[in-house]
N, C-alpha and C positions, 0 to 999 in steps of 0.2 A: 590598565584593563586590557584583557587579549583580545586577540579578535574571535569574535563571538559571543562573548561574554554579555550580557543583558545587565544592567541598571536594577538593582532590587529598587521596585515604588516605595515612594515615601521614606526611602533613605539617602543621604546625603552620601557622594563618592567620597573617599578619604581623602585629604591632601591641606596644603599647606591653606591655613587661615586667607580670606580674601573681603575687600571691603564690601557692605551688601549693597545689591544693585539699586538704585533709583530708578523710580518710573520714568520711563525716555529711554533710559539705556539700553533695553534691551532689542539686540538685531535684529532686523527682521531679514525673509529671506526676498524680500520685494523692494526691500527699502532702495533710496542711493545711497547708503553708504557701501550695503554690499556689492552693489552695482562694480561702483569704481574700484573697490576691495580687489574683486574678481578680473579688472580689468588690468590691473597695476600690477600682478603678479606676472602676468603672459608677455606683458611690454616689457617690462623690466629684462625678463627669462631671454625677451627676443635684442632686446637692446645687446646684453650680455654674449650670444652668441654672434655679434658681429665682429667679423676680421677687421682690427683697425687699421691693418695697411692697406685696406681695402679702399676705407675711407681717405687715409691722408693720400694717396692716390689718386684719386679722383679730387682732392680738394689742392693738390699739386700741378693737378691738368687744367683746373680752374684757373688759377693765378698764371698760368706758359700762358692760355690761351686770351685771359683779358689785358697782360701785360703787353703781345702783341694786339690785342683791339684797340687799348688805351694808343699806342703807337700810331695806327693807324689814327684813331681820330683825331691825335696832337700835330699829324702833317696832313690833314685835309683830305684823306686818303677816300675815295667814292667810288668803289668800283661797278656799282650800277644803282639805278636809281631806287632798288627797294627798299633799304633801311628807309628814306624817307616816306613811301611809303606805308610802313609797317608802323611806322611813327606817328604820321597822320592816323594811322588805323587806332594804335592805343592811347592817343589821344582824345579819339573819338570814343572808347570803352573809357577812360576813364573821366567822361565829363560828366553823367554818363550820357552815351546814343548810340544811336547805329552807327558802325564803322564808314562813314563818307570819307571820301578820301579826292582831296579835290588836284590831285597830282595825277592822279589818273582821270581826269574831268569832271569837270561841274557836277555835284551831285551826285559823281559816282560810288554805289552802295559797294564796298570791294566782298563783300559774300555772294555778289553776281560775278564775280572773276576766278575766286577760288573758292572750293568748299571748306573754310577752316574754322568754325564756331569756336572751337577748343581758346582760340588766340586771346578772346575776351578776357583768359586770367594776365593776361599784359597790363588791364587796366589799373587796378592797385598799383602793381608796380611802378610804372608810369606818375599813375598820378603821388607819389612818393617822392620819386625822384624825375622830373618831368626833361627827359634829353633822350637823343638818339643810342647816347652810349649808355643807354639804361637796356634797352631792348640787346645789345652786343653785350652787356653783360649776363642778361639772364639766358640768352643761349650758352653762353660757355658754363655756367650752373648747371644746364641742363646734358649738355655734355659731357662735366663733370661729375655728372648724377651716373650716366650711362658707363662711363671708366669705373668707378668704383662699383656699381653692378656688374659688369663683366670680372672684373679681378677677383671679387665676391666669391662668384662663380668656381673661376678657378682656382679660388685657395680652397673651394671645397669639394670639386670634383677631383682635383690633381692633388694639388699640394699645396701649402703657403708660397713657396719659392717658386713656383710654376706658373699660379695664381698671379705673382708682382710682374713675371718676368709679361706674362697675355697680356695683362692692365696695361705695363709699359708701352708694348706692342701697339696694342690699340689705342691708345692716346696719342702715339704717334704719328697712327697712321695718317697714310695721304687724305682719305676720304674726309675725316674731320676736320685737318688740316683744310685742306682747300676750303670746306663748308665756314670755319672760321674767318678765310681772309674773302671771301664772297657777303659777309656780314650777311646781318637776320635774316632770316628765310623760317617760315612757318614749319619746315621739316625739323626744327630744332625741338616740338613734343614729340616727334614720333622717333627719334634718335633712343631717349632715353624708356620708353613704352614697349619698342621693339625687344631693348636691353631687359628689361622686368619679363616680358611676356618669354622669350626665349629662356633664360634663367631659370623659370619655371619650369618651363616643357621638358628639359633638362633634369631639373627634378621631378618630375615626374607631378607637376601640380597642378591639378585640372583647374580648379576656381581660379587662380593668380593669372593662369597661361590665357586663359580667357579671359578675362577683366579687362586684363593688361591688353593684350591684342586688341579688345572691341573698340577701347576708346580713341585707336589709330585712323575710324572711320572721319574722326570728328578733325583730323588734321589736315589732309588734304583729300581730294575726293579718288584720285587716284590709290590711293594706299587703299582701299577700299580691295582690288586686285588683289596686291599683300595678305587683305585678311581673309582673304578666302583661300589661298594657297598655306597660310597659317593655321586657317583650319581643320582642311585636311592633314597637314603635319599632326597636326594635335592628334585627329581622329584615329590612323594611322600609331603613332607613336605609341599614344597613350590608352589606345583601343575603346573609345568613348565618343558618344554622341553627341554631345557638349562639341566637339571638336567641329563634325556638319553642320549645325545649328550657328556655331560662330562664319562660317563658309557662307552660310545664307543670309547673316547679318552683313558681314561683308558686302554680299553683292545685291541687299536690298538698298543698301546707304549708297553704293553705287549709282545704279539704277535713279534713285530720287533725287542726288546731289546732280547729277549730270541732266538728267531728262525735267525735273522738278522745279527745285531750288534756285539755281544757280541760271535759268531762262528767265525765272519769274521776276528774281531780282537784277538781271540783270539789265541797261539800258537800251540794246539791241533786240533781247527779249531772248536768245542764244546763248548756248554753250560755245565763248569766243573761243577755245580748241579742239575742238571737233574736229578741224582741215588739218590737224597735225598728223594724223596716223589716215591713211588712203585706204581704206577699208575694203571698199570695192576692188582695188585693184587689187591686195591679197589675195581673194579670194578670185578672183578671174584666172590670176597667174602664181597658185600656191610655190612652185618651185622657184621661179623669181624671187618672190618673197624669202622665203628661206634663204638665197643667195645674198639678199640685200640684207638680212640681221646679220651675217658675218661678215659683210666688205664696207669696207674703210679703216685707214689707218689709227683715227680714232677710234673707233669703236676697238681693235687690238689692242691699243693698247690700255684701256682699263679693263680688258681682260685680263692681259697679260699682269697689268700689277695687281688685281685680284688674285691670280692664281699666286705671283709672288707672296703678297702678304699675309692670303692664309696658307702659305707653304704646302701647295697641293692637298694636301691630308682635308682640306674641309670638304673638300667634294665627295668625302665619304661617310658623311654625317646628311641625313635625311632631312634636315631641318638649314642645308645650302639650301631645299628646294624656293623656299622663300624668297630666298635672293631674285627666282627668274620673272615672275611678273615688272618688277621695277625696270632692268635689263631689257627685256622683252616690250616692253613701253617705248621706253629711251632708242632702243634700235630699230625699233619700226619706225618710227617719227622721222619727219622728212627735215627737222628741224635741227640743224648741225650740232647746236650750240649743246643739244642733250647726250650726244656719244660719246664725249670725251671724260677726261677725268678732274677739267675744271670743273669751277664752280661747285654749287652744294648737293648734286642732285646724286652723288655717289655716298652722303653721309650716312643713309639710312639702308646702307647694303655694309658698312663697318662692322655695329654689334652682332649681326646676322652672320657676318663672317666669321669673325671671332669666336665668337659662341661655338660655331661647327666646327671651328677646327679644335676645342676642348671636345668638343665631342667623338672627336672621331682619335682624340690623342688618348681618350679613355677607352675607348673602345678598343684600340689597339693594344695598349698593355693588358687588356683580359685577355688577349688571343690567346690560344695552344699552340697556334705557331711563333716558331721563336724569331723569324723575321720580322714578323709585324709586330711585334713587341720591340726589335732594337728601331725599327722607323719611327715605333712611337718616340723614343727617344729623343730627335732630332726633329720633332716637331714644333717643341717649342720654340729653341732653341734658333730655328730654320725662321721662325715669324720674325723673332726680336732681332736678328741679325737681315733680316730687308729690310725692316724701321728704322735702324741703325743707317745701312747702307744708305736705302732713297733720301735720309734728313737732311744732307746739303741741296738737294735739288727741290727740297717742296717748301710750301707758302709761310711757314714757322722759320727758315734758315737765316732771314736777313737778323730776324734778334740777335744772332752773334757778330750784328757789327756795331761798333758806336752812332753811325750817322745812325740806324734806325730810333733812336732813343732825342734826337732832335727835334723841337718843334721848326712848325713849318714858316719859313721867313716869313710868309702873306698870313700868317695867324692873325698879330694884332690889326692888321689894314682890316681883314674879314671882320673882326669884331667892332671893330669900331663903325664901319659901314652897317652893320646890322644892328648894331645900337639906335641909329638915326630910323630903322623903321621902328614906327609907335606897334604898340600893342594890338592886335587884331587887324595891320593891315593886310591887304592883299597883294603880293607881292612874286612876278612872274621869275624862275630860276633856272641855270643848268641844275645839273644831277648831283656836284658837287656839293653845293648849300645848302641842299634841300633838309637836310635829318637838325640842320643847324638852328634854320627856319625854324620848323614847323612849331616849337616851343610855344613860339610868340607871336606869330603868323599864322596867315591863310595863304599857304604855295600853291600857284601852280606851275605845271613845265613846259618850260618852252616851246617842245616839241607839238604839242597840244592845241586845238581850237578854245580860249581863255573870253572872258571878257575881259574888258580893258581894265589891267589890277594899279594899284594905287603907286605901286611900284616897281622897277624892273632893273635886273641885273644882268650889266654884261662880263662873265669872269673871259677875261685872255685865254687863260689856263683851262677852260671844262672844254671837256671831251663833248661836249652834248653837240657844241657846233659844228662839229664836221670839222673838214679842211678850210673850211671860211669863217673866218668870226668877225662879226663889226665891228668899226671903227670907233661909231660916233652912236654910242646908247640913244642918246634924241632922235637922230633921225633913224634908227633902227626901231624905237618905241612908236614913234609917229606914223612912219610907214607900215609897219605891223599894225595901228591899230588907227585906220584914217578918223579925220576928224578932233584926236588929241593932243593934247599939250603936252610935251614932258621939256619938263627943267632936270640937270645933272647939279646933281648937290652931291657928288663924293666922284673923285678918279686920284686913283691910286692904287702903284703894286697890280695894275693889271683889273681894278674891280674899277668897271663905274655904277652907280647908280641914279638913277631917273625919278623924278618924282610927277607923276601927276599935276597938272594946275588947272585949279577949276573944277 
């Protein structure tokens, strides 16, 4: 039949014999079958239209980055005390309860420390496979999510070959890289959200770029900044008021998470970072201030390998602007540990970089002029060859030696020593046991006002101690906590442990 063509009534169309329908059978337009009918066709369509090297890409950055995590946790590796903490945390979502986390003290609610509700999907996880290296896995999933959307990207803004060459890039980079060898850090949702919500704006897709951007509020309370500088991009970019409205959402979550939330539940009754950024004196001495976000050697140099590894060219994409709230945080802060290009706190300015410099490498080959067409050129090209260069020097490099692939001598001593604590006790640690702990235990740290736990560990080897570490676990347990008894039921390989009497 053509189009147009009308149905004569009461005559049957012509065509090949078919069996008659039974009552039931017939669709309706409300029903679920067409429901799912309608929905099966567009998945399917959207399944199909994905780059698979997109994917095995990102599921290649998955396996570099847990093979070195696996690494780390088979030589005892703690570079600071949060895995166990975050471990406590999704232990505590997947019992289920409120996140208490007794590593950070008695009773403390850790939604009074950070703004991160999003973290609660740890609990399934968690409770699935209940270890620390469960939590360092699913960051590098989520990282691995954020590489194949970036690549995604590029094999459809650029090229497929263009696309592999970013992905690589950016899975390389330093900033994941280090976020990786700092283990779990709550910035591991917003890694991959940044990646979706960017991706979007890119294409030009309002609903996704906002979806994707809003749920950044719920990761930490700071990104909150991010989404309001994301939303103006959007607004701006995409010429849509969607764009202001997510800027307002941003800095309503703001505002609540700091001033609200995070007082209410916390045990101070305070935003404990607040004294990070000197607010008054910026503004007493605005040109000081500006002086002080460009000086220190830190602070250059994750400039400097920013501007390397998006090969100058992202700073011509309007959707760098995103990068400056995080930056502009971290360099205001009187807090060292934030300027440099340790730790994790550069991971969530990678897809943002990335991202920009496709955009600004697309941008260039439209030019009329034909210089900024051959620079486009050498943009890619310009990234993957500083990934290449910086990989002997960053936190991924030691996998090319064999000792990295060794368990750690004091493995079986640790386990065996932790075997001997029962189920639910209380048990005071360095930084190092702590994620090992928490499985089967109630930790807390050392460093901390405790009551007196049923157990106590002196490691030789943790850093927690300072330049002094005790001798004698007894009398270091006794003295620390007057009035008790401890007996040493384990010394060995440097661990002893104490027990409780009475």
């Amino acid at each position: 039949m053509s189009a147009g063509e009308q149905r004569p009534r009461g005559r049957a169309e012509p065509g090949p014999a078919t069996a008659p329908e039974t009552p039931g059978d017939e669709p309706t337009a409300a029903g679920p079958g067409s429901r799912v009918g309608s929905l099966h066709g567009p998945v399917v369509a959207s399944l199909r239209r994905q780059p698979p090297a997109a994917w095995l890409t990102g599921l290649l950055a998955t396996l570099l980055y847990t093979i070195f995590s696996v690494t780390q946790w088979n030589q005892l590796v703690s570079p600071s005390w949060d895995l166990g903490i975050f471990t406590q945390l999704a232990k505590a979502y997947a019992a289920p309860g409120a996140p208490i986390v007794p590593i950070k003290g008695e009773d403390f609610n850790l939604l009074g420390d950070h703004f991160h509700p999003l973290l609660v999907l740890l609990g399934p996880a968690y409770a699935l496979a209940p270890s620390g290296l469960t939590l360092l896995i699913v960051q590098n999933v989520l990282f691995g999510l954020s590489v194949a959307v970036v690549t995604r990207a590029g094999t459809r803004l650029l090229s497929p070959a263009a696309g592999l060459c970013v992905g690589i890039a950016y899975a390389l980079s330093w900033g994941l890289q280090s976020a990786v060898a700092a283990q779990f850090h709550e910035i591991a949702f917003a890694v991959p959200l940044l990646a979706l919500s960017g991706e979007a704006v890119l294409r030009r897709r309002v609903l996704p770029a906002v979806l994707w951007g809003g749920l950044l509020v719920f990761v930490k309370e700071d990104l909150g900044l991010t989404v309001m500088m994301l939303g103006l991009v959007i607004a701006w970019r995409l010429r849509t008021v969607a764009g202001l409205w997510l800027s307002v959402w941003g800095a309503l979550w703001l505002i609540v998470s700091v001033r609200l939330v995070l007082p209410a539940l916390n045990a101070a009754g305070q935003y404990d970072y607040s004294d990070r950024i000197d607010v008054g004196a910026m503004i007493t001495d605005p040109a000081g201030a500006v002086v002080d976000l460009v000086s220190g050697t830190a602070k250059h140099e994750t400039l400097l390998l920013l501007l390397i590894a998006g090969g100058f060219l992202f700073l011509r994409s309007s959707l760098a602007l995103v990068l400056l709230p995080t930056l502009l945080w971290r360099f205001a802060s009187g807090q060292e540990s934030y300027w440099g290009p340790e730790w994790h706190y550069s991971a969530v300015l990678m897809p943002v970089l990335f991202l920009s410099l496709l955009d600004a490498v697309r941008s260039l080959r439209g030019s009329r002029r034909a210089w900024s067409r051959r620079v486009a050129l050498i943009g890619v090209p310009a990234a993957v060859a500083a990934s290449l260069v910086l990989l002997p020097t960053q936190k991924l490099a030691p996998l090319a030696e064999p000792a990295t692939y060794r368990q750690s001598e004091r493995w079986d001593a640790a386990h065996r020593m932790m075997d001997l604590i029962p189920h639910e006790a209380t048990v005071e640690s360095g930084v190092v046991l702590m994620a090992y702990l928490v499985p089967e235990t109630r930790v807390y740290w050392l460093g901390n006002v405790n009551p007196a736990p049923d157990y106590l560990i002196v490691d030789a080897d943790d850093w927690s101690w300072g330049p002094v570490r005790p001798g004698d676990a007894e009398a270091h347990a006794e003295q620390r906590y007057p009035g008790t008894d401890y007996a040493l039921v384990f010394d060995e390989a440097g661990y002893q442990l104490v027990q409780r009497q009475g």
